[in-house]
C-alpha positions as CSV (number, residue, x, y, z in Angstrom):
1,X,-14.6,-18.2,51.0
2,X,-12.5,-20.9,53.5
3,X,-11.0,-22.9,51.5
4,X,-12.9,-26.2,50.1
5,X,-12.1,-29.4,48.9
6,X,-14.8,-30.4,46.2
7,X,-12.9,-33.7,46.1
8,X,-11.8,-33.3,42.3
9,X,-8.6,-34.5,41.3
10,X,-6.8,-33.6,38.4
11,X,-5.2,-35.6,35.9
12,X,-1.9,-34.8,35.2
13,X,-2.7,-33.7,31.4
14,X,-4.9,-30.9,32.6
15,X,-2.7,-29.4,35.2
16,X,-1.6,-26.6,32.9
17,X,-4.7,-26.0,31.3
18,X,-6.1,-25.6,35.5
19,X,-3.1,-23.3,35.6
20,X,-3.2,-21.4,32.9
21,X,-3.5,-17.1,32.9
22,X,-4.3,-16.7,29.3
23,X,-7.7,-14.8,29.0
24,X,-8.5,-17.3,26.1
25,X,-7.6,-20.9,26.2
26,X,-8.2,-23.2,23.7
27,X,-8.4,-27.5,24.7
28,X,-8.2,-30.1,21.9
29,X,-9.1,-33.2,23.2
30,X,-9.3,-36.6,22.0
31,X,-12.6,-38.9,23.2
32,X,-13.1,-39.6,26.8
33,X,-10.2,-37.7,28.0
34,X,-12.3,-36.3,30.8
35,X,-12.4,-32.5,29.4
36,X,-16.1,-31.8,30.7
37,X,-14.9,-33.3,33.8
38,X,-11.9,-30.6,34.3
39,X,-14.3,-27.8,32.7
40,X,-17.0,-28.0,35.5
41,X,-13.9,-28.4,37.8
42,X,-12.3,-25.5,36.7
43,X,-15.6,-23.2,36.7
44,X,-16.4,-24.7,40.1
45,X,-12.6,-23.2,41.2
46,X,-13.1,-20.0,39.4
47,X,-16.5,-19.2,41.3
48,X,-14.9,-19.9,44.7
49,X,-12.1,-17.9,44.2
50,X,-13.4,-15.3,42.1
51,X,-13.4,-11.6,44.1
52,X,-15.5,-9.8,42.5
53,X,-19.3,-9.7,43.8
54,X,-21.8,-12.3,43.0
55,X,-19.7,-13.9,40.2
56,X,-21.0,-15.8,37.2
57,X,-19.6,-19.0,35.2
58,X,-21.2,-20.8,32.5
59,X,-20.7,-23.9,30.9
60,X,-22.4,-23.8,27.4
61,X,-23.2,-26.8,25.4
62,X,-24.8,-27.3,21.6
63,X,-27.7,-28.3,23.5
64,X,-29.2,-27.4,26.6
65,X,-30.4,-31.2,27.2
66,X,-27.1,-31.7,26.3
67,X,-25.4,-29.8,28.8
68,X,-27.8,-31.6,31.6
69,X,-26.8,-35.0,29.9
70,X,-23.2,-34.5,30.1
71,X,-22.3,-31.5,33.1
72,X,-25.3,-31.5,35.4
73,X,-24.4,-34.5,37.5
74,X,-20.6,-33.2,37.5
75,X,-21.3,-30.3,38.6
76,X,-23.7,-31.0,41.3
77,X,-20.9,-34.0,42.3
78,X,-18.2,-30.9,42.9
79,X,-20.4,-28.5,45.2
80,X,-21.9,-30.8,46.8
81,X,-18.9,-30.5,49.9
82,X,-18.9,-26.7,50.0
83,X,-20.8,-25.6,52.7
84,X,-24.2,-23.8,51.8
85,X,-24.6,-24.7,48.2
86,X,-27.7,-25.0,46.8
87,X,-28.4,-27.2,43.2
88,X,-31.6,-26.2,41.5
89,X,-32.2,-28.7,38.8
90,X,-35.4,-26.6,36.8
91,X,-32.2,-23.9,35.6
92,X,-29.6,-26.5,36.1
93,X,-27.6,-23.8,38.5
94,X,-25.8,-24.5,41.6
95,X,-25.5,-21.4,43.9
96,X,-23.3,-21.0,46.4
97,X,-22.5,-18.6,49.4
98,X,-21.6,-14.7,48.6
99,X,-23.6,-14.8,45.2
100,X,-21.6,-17.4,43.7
101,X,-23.2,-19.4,41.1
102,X,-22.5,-21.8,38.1
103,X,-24.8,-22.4,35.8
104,X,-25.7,-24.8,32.3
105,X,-26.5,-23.3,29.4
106,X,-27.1,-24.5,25.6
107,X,-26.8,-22.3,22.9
108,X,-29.7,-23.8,20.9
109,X,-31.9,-21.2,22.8
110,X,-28.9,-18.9,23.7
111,X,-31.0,-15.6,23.3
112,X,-32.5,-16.7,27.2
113,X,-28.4,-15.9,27.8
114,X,-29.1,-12.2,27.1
115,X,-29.1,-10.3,30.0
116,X,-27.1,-11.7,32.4
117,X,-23.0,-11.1,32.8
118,X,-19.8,-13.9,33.5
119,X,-16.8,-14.0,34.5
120,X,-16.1,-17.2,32.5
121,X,-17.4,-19.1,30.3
122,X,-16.7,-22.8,28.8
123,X,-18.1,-23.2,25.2
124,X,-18.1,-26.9,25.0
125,X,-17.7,-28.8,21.2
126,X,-17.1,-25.1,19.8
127,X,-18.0,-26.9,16.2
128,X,-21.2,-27.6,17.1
129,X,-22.1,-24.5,18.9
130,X,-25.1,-22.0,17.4
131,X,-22.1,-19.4,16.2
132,X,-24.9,-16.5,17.3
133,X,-24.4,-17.7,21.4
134,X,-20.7,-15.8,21.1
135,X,-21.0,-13.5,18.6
136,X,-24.4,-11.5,18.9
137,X,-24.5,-12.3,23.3
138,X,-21.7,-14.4,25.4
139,X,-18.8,-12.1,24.2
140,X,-20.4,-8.7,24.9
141,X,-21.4,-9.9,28.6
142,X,-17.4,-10.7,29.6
143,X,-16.5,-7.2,28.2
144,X,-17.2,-5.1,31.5
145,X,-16.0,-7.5,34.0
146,X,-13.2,-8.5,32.0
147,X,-14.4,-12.4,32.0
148,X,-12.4,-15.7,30.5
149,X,-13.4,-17.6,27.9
150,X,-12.6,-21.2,27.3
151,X,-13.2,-23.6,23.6
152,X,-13.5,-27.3,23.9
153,X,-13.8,-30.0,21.8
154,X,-13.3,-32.8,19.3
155,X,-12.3,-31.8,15.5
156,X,-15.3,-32.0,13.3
157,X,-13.6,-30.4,10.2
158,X,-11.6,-27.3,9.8
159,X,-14.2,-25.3,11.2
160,X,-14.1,-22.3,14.1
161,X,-12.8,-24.8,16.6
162,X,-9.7,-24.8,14.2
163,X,-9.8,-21.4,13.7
164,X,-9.3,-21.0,17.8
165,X,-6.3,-23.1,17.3
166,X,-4.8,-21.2,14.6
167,X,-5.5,-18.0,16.4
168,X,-4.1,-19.5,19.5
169,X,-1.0,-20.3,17.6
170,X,-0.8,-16.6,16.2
171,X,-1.1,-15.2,20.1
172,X,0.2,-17.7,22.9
173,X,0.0,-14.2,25.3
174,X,-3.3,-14.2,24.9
175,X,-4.3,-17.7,24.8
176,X,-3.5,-21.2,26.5
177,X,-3.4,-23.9,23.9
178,X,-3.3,-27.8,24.4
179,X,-3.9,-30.4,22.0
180,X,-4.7,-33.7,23.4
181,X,-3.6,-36.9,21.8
182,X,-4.4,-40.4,23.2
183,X,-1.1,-41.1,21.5
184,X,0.7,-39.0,24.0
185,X,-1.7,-38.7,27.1
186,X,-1.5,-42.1,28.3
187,X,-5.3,-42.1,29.4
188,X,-6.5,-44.6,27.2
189,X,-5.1,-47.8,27.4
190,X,-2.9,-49.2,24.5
191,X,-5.4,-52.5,23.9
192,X,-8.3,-50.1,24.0
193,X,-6.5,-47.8,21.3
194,X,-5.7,-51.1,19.7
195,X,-9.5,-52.3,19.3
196,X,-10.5,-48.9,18.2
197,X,-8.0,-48.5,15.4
198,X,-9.5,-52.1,14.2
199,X,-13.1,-51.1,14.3
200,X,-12.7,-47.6,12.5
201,X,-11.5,-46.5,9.5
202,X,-8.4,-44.6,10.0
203,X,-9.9,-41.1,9.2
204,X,-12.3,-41.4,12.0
205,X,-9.8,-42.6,14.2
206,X,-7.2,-39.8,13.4
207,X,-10.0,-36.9,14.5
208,X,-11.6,-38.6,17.5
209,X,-8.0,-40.1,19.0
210,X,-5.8,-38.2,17.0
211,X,-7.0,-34.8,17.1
212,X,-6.6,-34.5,13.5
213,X,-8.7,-31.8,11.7
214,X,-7.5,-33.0,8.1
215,X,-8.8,-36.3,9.0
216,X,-12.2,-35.1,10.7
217,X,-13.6,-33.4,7.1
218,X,-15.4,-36.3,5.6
219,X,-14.8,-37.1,1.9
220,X,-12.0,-35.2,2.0
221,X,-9.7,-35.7,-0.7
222,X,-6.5,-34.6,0.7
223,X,-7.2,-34.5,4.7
224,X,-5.0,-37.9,5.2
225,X,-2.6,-36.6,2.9
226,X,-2.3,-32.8,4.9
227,X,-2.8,-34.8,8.4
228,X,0.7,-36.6,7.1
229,X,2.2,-33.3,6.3
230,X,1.9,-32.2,9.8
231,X,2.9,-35.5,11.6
232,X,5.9,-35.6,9.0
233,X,6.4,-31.8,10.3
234,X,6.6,-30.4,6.9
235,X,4.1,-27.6,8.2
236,X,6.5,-25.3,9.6
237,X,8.4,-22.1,9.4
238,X,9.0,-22.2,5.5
239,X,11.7,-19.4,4.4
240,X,12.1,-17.2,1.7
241,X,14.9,-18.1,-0.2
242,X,15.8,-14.6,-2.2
243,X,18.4,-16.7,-4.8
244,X,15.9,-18.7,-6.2
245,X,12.8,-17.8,-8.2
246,X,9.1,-18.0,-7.1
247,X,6.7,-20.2,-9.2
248,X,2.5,-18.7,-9.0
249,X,0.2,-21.4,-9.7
250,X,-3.1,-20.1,-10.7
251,X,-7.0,-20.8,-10.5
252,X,-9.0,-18.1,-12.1
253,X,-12.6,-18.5,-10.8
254,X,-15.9,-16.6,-12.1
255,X,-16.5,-12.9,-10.6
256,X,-12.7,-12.4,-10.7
257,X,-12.6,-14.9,-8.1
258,X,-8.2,-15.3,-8.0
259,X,-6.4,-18.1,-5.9
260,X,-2.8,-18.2,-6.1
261,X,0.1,-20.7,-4.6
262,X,4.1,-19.4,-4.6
263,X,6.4,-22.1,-4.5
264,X,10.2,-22.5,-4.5
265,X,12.3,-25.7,-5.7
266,X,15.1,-26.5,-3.3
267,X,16.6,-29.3,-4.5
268,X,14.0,-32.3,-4.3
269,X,11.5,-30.6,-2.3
270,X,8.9,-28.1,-2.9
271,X,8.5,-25.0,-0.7
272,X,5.0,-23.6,-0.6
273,X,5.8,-20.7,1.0
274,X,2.7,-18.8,0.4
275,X,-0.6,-18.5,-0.6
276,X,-3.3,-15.6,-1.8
277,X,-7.0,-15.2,-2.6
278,X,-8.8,-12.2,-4.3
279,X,-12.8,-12.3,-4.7
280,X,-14.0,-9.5,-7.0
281,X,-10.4,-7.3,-8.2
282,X,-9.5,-9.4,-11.0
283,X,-6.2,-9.2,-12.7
284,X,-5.6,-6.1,-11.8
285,X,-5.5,-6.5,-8.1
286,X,-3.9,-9.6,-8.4
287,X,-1.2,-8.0,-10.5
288,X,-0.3,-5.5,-7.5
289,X,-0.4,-8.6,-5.1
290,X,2.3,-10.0,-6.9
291,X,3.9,-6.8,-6.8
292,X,3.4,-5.8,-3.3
293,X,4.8,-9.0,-1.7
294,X,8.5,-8.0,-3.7
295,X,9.1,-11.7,-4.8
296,X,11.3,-12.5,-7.6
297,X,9.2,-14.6,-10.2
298,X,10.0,-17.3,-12.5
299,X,6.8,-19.0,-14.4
300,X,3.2,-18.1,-13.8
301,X,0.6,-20.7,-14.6
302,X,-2.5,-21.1,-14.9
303,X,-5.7,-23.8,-16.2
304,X,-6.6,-23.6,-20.0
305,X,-9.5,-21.8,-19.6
306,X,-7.5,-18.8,-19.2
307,X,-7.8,-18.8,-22.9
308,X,-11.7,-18.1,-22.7
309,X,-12.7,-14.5,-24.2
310,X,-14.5,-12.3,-21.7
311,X,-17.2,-10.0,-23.1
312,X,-14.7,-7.2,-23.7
313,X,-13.2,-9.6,-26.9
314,X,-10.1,-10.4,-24.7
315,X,-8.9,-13.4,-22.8
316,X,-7.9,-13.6,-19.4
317,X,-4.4,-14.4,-21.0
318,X,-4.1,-11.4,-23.2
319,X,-5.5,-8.9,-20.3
320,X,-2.9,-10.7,-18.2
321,X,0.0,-10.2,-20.6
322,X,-0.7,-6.8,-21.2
323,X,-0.3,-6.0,-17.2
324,X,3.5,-8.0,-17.5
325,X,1.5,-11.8,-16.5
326,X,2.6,-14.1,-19.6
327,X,1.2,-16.8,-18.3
328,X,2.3,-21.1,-19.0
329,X,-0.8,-23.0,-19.8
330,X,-1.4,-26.5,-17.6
331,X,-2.3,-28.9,-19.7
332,X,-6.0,-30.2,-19.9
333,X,-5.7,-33.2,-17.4
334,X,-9.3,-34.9,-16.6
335,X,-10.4,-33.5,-12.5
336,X,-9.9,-36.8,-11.3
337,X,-6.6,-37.4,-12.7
338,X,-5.8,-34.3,-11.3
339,X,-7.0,-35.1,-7.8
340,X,-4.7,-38.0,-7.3
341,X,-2.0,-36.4,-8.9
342,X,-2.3,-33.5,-5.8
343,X,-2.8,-36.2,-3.6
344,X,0.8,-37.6,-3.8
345,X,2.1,-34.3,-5.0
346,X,1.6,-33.4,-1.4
347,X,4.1,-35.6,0.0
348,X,6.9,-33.9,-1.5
349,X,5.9,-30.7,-0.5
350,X,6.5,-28.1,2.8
351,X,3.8,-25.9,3.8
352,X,4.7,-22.5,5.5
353,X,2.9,-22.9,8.8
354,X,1.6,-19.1,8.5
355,X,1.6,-17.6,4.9
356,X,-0.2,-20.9,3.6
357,X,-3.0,-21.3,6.2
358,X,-6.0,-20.6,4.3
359,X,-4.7,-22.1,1.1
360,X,-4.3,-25.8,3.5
361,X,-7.8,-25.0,4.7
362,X,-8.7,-25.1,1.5
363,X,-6.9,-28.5,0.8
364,X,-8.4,-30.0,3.7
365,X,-11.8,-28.7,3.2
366,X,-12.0,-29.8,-0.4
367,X,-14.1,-32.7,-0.9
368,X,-16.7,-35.2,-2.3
369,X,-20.0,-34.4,-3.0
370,X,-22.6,-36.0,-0.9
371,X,-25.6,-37.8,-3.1
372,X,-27.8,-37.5,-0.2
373,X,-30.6,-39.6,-2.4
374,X,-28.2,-42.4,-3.2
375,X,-26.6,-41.7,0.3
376,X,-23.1,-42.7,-1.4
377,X,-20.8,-40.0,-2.0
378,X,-20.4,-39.0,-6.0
379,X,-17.2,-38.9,-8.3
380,X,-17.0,-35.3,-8.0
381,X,-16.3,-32.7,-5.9
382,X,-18.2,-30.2,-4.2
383,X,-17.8,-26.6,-5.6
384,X,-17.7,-24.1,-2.5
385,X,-15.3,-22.0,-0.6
386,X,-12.3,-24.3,-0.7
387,X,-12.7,-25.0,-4.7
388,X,-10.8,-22.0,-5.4
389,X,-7.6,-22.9,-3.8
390,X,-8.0,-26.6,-4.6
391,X,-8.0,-26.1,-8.3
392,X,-5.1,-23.8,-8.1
393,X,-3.4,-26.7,-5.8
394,X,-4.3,-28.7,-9.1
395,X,-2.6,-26.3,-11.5
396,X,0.9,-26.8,-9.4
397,X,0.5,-30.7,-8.9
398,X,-0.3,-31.2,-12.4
399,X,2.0,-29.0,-14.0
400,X,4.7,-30.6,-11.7
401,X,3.8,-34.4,-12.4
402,X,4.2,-33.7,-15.9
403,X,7.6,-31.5,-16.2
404,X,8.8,-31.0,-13.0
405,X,10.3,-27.1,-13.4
406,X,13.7,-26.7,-12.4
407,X,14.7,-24.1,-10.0
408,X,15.6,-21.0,-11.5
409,X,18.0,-17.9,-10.4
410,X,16.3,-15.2,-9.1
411,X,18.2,-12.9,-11.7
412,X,17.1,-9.5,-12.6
413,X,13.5,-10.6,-12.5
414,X,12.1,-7.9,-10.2
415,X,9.0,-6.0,-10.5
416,X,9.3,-2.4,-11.3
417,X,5.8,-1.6,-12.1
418,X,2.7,-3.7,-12.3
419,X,2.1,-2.3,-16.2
420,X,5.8,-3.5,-17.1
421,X,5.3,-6.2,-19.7
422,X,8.7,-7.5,-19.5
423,X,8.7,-7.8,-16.1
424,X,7.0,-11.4,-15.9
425,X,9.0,-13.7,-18.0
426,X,8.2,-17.1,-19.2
427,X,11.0,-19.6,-18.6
């Protein structure tokens, strides 16, 4: 087609994401930074310049009235200059000369999406997308024309919109990432940002301004604390430090359920520099873990419940010892004790950005239980996913708050064989 001006014009923020030749991109955006706006844009752009024949773009919303609510008058604002364009507003399409056509979808009915190919595709608020849209039908109809994909939104928890972004991290080839603060964009005004900070509390302002996941998980116990961690940029690149012994910190769930944290103390500061769940091997498993990754250990620890005897007449603490584990035993703290204690044990402590990431999901994720009668939250936690991890996170707080270990030599301490009792040594 001749070129068209559809009369959009960019803000400056979105110019790389407009730009961008990543397959997959990935936008993070705080409220009312105009990201639907550039999305309908950017399809718009893609359909006119597309040249294959009779290409398709989507945007998808949670909600097909949703999409109409928020896109449709975009949309039909954009084409309305290009010459022969045609907006039918039963199927929320716009067509346009040569087979050209961009069209709304929600992915509340997204089965009526089966059938049909793109070229691109904008999944808008990704958290609150039906996960079925992209998994069982949008992905499988880019496949043959080798179609884009783009995942919007505002954090609402650690959920597959954060997953995007870690995977976005992992492969910057492959994907276009931008994370959108009103702190840095300039968008908002300052006395708007101001009056905003007044009238919410400062988790909800830290996920819908600040783009913080930690903060958007509500009753989180640690989010603020983990959101901190990143701002302070003490989740990072974490190394290995071979002269100086790795701590385990243990939670030893039911089913063989195993979460484990591997610290190192460098001076006043603790290195987390990994992290590793097992559902369903049991100490075994976990035994060759330990021995697979070729660490040199110092102390092992684990809860007091360790001690319980399993149906075989052992405990968890004698199986352990006989496969080279001799484990310390935390002391029996009460949970909420516990829970603050992690809560300011995180302060001291640096995350490694990579090894740790589903261990700080878990940390982020962990939180009150909702009393959905009362409609209050209750002094206790809910027990789900990130509980494993939590605990464990518990174990090293705990066991730090009251004896601080000191760090040790990695001297002849190495693994030979997971069945060597002397191996694992007890400081």
């Amino acid at each position: 087609m001749p070129i068209v001006s559809t009369g959009y014009v960019a803000r400056p923020q979105f110019l790389a994401f407009h730009k961008r030749k990543q397959r997959w991109a990935v936008e993070v955006c705080h409220v009312r930074a105009g990201k639907t706006v550039a999305a309908v844009a950017d399809l718009i752009d893609a359909a006119l310049t597309c040249p294959l024949p009779d290409p398709r773009f989507a945007y998808v919303a949670p909600y097909l009235a949703q999409a109409k609510d928020v896109a449709w008058t975009y949309l039909k604002r954009y084409t309305a200059a290009i010459p022969g364009a045609v907006a039918n507003e039963s199927e929320l399409r716009v067509d346009m000369p040569g087979g050209r056509r961009v069209r709304l979808y929600g992915s509340d009915n997204y089965k009526r999406i089966a059938g049909v190919y793109f070229d691109g595709v904008v999944m808008d608020e990704e958290d609150d997308q039906d996960p079925r849209a992209w998994s069982e039908v949008i992905r499988s109809r880019l496949s043959d024309r080798h179609g884009w994909a783009v995942f919007m939104g505002t954090p609402q928890g650690t959920g597959r919109l954060k997953a995007r972004v870690d995977e976005a991290r992992a492969r910057p080839d492959e994907w276009f990432l931008s994370i959108m603060r009103a702190s840095e964009t300039g968008i908002l005004a300052a006395d708007e940002l101001r009056s905003a900070r007044e009238d919410l509390d400062d988790d909800q302002y830290a996920a819908l301004y600040e783009c913080s996941f930690e903060a958007s998980v509500v009753g989180s116990y640690w989010g603020k604390a983990m959101a901190q961690a990143e701002a302070d940029k003490r989740i990072t690149k974490v190394r290995h430090d071979p002269d100086i012994a790795v701590d385990t910190w243990w939670d030893l769930g039911m089913d063989d359920a195993m979460a484990i944290w591997f610290t190192q103390n460098v001076g006043r500061e603790v290195h987390v520099i990994d992290y590793d769940e097992d559902s369903g091997g049991g100490l075994p498993a976990s035994a060759k873990m330990l021995q697979d990754k070729g660490y040199v250990y110092g102390t092992h620890t684990a809860p007091l419940d360790i001690k319980v005897r399993e149906l075989s007449g052992k405990s968890r603490l004698e199986i352990a010892a006989g496969l080279g584990i001799r484990f310390q035993i935390m002391p029996d703290v009460p949970l909420i004790d516990g829970i603050d204690a992690a809560r300011s044990f995180i302060g001291k402590c640096w995350f490694d950005r990579e090894k740790t990431q589903r261990g700080r999901d878990c940390l982020v994720a962990y939180r009150r239980l909702w009393d959905g009668k009362r409609r209050v939250f209750a002094n206790a936690p809910l027990h789900d996913w990130a509980s494993h991890g939590a605990d464990a996170f518990r174990t090293l707080a705990i066991s730090h708050k009251l004896a601080r270990p000191k760090a040790q030599p990695a001297q002849a301490r190495r693994l030979v064989s997971a069945q060597a009792s002397t191996a694992w040594m007890a400081s």
